[in-house]
N, C-alpha and C positions, 0 to 999 in steps of 0.2 A: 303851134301857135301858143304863146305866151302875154298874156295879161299883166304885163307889169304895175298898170296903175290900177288895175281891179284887185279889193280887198275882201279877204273873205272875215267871218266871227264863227269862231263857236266856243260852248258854254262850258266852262272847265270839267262840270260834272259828266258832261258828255262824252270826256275822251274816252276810247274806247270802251264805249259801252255797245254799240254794235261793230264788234273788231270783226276783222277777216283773218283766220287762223289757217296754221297747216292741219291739216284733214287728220292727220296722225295724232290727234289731241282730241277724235272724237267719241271716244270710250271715256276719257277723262272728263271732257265736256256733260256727256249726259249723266256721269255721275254728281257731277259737281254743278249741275241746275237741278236737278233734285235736290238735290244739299239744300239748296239756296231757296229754291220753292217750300220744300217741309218748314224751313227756321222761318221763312215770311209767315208761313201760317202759321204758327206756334208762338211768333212773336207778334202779332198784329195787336195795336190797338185801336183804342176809336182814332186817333189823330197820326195816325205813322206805324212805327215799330217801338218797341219796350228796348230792344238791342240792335247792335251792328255784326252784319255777318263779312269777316274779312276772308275774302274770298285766295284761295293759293293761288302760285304763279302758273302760269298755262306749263304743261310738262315740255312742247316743243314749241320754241320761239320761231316767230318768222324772221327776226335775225337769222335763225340757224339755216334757212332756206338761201340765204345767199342772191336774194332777188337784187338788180341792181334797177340804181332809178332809172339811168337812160333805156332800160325793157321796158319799165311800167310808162314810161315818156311815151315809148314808140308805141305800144297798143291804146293808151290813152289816144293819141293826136290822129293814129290811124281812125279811130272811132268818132274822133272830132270834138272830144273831152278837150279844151282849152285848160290849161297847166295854170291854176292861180299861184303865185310869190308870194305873195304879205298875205298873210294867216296873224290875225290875232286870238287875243283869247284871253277869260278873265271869267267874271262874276258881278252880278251886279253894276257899278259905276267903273269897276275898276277895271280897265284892258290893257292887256302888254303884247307885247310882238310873242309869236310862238318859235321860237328857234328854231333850225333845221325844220321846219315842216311844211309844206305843200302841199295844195288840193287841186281837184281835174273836178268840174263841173257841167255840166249839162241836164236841160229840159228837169233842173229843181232839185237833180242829184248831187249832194258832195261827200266826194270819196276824198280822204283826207290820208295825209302817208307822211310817219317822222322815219327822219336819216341820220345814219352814221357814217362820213367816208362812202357818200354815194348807195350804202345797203343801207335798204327797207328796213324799221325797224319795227314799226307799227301799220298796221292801214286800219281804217275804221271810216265808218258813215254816220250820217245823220238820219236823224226823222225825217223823213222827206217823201216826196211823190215821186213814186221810182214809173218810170215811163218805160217804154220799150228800148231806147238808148238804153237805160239803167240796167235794166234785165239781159242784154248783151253786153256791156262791158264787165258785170261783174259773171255771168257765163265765161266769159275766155280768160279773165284772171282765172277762174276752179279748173278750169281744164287745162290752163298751161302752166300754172302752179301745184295744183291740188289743195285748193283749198277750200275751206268751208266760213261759215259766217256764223258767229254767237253772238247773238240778242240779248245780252245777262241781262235786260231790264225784263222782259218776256221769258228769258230762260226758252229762247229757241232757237233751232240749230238750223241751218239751211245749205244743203250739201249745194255749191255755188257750179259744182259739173252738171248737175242736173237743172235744165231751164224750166222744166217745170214744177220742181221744188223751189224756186225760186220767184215763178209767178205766183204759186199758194202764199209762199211769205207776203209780197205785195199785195196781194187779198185780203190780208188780214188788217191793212188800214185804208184801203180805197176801195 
């Protein structure tokens, strides 16, 4: 099922800030939210941070995994995720269309995925109420992928084969 006139937003700073990674990125992962935790706290002031931590490129890309859309389509729609088309995105007053990119929604979840020539290049979520739908579709992405899920704004990791690693992360905001 596709949503042609349903429009999704999300807020540029959001983009992958809760990505969905290959699992083989997860030694690098927990180095590098430490990283990122010690500089937050070294740099805090009363109003923000004093500096910017620029964070490295993840070691393996889910480009490199070769995931194609029409898989993430079929377990999407199997699960009754409807495929949104018009994805914009911006800041403040300003929004532009999001090129190549797509989201699958349900019960408050949006799982959001940019494309190259049909391969995955990104997948990332929002802050949202992850429901029982939510906690099984991102379950059979980790298991039929291998992948895992980075939080950089929390600095946490959520091994996505495990459903109840998965429910703990959802805990932690509902």
């Amino acid at each position: 099922m596709i949503f042609k006139s349903k429009k999704l937003y999300f807020y540029e700073d959001d983009y992958c800030q809760i990505e969905i990674l290959p699992k083989e990125n997860l030694s690098y992962l927990e180095e590098e939210n430490r990283k990122i935790t010690d500089f937050a706290n070294k740099n805090r002031v009363e109003f923000g941070y004093s500096e910017i931590y620029l964070r490295k490129d993840n070691q393996v890309t889910l480009s490199q995994k070769k995931i194609k859309m029409v898989d993430l389509d079929k377990l999407a729609l199997t699960l009754k995720f409807p495929k949104i088309e018009k994805i914009y995105t911006g800041y403040g007053s300003y929004k532009e269309r999001a090129i190549n990119t797509i989201a699958y929604t349900k019960d408050s979840l949006e799982i959001y995925c940019d494309f190259n020539k049909d391969i995955i290049q990104n997948i990332w979520i929002d802050y949202i109420n992850i429901e029982l739908s939510g906690i099984e579709i991102l379950n059979k992405m980790g298991k039929k992928w291998n992948l895992i899920l980075n939080d950089w704004k929390m600095s946490y990791i959520v091994d996505l084969s495990n459903i109840e690693d998965i429910k703990s992360y959802y805990k932690l905001f509902w």
